[in-house]
C-alpha positions in Angstrom: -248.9 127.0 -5.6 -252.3 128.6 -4.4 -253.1 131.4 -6.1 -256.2 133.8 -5.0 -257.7 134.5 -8.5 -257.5 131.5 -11.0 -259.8 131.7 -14.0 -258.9 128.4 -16.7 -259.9 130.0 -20.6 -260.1 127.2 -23.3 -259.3 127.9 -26.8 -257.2 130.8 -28.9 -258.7 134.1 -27.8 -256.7 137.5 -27.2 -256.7 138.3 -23.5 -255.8 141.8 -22.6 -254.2 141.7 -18.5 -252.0 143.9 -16.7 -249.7 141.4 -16.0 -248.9 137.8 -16.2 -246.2 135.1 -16.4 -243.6 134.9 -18.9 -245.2 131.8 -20.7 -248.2 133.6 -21.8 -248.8 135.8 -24.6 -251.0 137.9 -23.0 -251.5 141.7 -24.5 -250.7 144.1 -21.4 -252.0 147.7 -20.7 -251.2 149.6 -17.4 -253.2 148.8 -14.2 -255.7 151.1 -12.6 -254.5 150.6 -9.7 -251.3 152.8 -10.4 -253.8 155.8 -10.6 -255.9 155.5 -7.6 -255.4 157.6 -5.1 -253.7 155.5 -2.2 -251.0 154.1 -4.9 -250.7 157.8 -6.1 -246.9 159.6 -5.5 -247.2 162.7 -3.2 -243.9 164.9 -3.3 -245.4 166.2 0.4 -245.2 163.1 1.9 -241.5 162.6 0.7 -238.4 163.4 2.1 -234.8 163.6 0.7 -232.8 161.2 0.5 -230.4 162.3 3.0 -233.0 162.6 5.7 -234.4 158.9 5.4 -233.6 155.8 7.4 -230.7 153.5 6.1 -232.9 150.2 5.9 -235.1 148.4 3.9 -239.2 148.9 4.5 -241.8 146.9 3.7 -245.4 146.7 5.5 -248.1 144.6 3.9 -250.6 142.0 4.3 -250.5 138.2 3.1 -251.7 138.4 -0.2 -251.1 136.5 -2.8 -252.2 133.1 -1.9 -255.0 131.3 0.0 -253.9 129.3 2.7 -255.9 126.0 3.0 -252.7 123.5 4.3 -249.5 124.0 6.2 -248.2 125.4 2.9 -248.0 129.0 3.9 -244.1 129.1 5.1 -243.6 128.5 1.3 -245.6 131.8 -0.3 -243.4 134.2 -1.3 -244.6 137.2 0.9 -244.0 134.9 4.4 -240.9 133.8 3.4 -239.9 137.3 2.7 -241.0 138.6 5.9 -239.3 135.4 7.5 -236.0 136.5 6.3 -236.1 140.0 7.6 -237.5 139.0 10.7 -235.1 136.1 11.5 -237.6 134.0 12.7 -236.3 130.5 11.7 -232.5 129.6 12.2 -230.8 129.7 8.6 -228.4 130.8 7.0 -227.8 134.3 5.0 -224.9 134.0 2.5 -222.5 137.1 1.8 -220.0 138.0 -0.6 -216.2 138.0 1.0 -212.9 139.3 -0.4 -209.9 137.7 0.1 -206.8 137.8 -1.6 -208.6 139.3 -4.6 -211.2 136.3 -5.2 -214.6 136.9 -4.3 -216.2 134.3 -2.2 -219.5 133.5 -1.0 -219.7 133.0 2.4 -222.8 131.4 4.8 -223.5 132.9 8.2 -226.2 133.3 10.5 -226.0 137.0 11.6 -228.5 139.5 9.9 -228.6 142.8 11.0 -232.3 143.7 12.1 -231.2 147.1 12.8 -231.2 147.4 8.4 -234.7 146.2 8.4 -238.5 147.3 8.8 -240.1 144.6 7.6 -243.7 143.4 9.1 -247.3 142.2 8.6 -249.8 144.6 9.3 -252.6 141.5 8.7 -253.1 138.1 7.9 -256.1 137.6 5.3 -257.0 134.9 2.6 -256.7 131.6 4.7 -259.0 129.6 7.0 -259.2 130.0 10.3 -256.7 127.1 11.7 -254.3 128.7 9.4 -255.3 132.0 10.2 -254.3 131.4 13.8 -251.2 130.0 12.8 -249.6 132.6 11.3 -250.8 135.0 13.7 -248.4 133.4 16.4 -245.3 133.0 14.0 -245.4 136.8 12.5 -245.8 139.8 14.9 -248.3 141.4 13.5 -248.4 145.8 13.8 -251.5 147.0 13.7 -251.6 149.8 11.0 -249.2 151.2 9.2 -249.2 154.9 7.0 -249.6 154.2 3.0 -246.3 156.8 3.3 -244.4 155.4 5.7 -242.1 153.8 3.2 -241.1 157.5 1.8 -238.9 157.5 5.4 -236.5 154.6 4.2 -233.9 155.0 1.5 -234.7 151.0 0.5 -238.3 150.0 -0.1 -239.2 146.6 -1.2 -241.9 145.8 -3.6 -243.0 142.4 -4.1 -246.6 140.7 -5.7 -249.9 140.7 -4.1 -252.5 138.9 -5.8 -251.2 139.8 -8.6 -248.8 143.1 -9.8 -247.7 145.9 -7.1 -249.7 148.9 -7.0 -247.0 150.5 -5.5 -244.6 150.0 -7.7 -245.2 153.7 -9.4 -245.4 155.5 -6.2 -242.1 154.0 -5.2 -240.2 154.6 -8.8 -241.2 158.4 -7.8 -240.0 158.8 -4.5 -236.6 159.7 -3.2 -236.4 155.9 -2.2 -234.6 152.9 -4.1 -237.0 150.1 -5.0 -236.1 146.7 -4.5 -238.4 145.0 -6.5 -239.0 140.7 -7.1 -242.1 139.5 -8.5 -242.7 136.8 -11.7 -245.1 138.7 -13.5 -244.3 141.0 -17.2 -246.3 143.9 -17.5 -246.5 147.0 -19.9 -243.1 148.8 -18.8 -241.3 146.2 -18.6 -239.4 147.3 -21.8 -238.9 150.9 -20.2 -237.1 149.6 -17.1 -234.0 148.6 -16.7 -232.7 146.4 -13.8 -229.7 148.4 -11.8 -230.2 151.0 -13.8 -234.0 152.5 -12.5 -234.6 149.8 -9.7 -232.7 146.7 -7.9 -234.3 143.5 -9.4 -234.2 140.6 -6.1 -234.4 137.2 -7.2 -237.4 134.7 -6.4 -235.3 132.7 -3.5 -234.1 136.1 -2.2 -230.4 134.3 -1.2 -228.8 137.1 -2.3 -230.9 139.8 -0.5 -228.8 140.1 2.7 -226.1 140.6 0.6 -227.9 143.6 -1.4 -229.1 145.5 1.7 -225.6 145.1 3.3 -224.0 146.6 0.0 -226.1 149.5 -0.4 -226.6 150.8 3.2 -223.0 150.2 4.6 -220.8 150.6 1.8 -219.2 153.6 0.5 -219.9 152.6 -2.9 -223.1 151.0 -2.4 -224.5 154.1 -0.7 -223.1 156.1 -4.2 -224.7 153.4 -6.1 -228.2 153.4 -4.1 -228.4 157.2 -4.8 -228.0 157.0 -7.9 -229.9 154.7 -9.6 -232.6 155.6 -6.9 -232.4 159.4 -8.7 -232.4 157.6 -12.0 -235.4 155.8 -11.6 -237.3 158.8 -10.0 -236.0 161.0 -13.1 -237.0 158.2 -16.1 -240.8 157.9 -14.0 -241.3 161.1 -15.0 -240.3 160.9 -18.4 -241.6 157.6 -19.3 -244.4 156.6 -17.0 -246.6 159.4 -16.5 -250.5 159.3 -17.1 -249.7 160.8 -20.8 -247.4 157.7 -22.2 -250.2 155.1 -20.3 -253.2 157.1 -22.4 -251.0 156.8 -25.9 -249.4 152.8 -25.1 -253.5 152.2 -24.4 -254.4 154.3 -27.5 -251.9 152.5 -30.0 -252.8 149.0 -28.1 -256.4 149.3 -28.6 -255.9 150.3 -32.8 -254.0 146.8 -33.2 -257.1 144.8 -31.6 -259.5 146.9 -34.0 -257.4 146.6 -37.0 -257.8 142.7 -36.6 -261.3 142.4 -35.7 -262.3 144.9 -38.5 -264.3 142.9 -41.4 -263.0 144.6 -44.1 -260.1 144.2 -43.2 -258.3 143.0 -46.6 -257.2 139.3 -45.6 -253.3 138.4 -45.4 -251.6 136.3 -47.9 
């Protein structure tokens, strides 16, 4: 709708990113941010899963878009924080079981006692807008980089563009709750309920989610679980040694095809 970085490229050229939107063909390595030092996992800061909060965390600023018009309610980080915060009368849906048919069912009570959820600042917008959204969102002032490491759910959305926290979450003791609309490198090396909890652009169903895996039986099992999974593959599959060979082996494909004597296809 508004986004921060926009650069238009006219003609047929390879473009190397770290991520982007599933209509383009764009040739992905890992970020850099995922190796610098405030997006880096620190066991010491962690704490086991038994000893954390049962809620979801999140603490973040409004990146993502710039806000030049009354648009704003619509990005997807205010509309997230919104939702946690209950700051507009709406409705959260649930699923209900009743004579063994699952239902969906509409009600207005979220439990804020499940959720951490705040803006720590309001950046990229003018000043009239600036000003708006400070009155709507209680801000916090500061918030620790490792805060998140005290909750069992942390959620993990876009900024400006991909999450640098994504990896430092994956590694924790926490379950990441992760939305965004942007492919990148891994994407082929995670998998959705089984390493993280994919949440859907609209987020309907999120209520639902954090209900599930913090006051269920089997949702607490589950949240466990695939939290210890995804921990467990990080270090198997995303360590600093498979992003040097997935760049290595990315970078020979660009030389092959660039090399001029290269014998021509038929």
């Amino acid at each position: 709708m508004s986004p921060r970085p926009l650069r238009l490229i006219e003609g047929l050229v390879p473009v190397l990113s770290t991520g982007t939107l599933s209509t383009m063909s764009d040739l992905f390595y890992p970020n850099a941010a995922y190796m610098e030092a405030p997006f880096r996992y620190d066991s010491n800061k962690d704490l086991p899963w038994d000893q954390k909060h049962n809620q979801l965390y999140w603490t973040g600023s409004t990146t993502g878009a710039y806000t030049d018009s009354d648009q704003w309610p619509y990005y997807h980080r205010q509309r997230f924080v919104e939702l946690a915060k209950q700051l507009r009368g709406r409705m959260y849906y649930y699923l209900h079981l009743k004579d063994n048919m699952i239902t969906r069912t509409a009600s207005s009570f979220l439990n804020s006692h499940l959720y951490n959820v705040t803006f720590t600042k309001i950046v990229d917008c003018t000043w009239k807008y600036w000003h708006q959204q400070r009155q709507y969102f209680s801000l916090m002032s500061w918030a620790d980089k490792d805060e998140a490491f005290k909750s069992k759910l942390v959620f993990d959305l876009d900024g400006n563009g991909i999450s640098g926290r994504y990896y430092k979450l994956l590694a924790s003791n926490s379950l990441p709750l992760k939305q965004t609309i942007l492919r990148e490198w891994h994407d082929e090396r995670l998998v959705p309920w089984v390493h993280y909890v994919p949440v859907s652009l609209s987020m309907e169903e999120l209520p639902e989610l954090v209900i599930y895996l913090t006051s269920t039986k089997k949702g607490q099992h589950m949240a466990r679980e695939i939290a210890e999974q995804g921990r467990e593959w990080f270090g198997k599959a995303l360590r600093m040694e498979d992003q040097s060979i997935y760049v290595y082996r990315l970078m020979l494909e660009p030389e092959r095809l660039q090399d001029p004597e290269r014998v021509a296809m038929s």
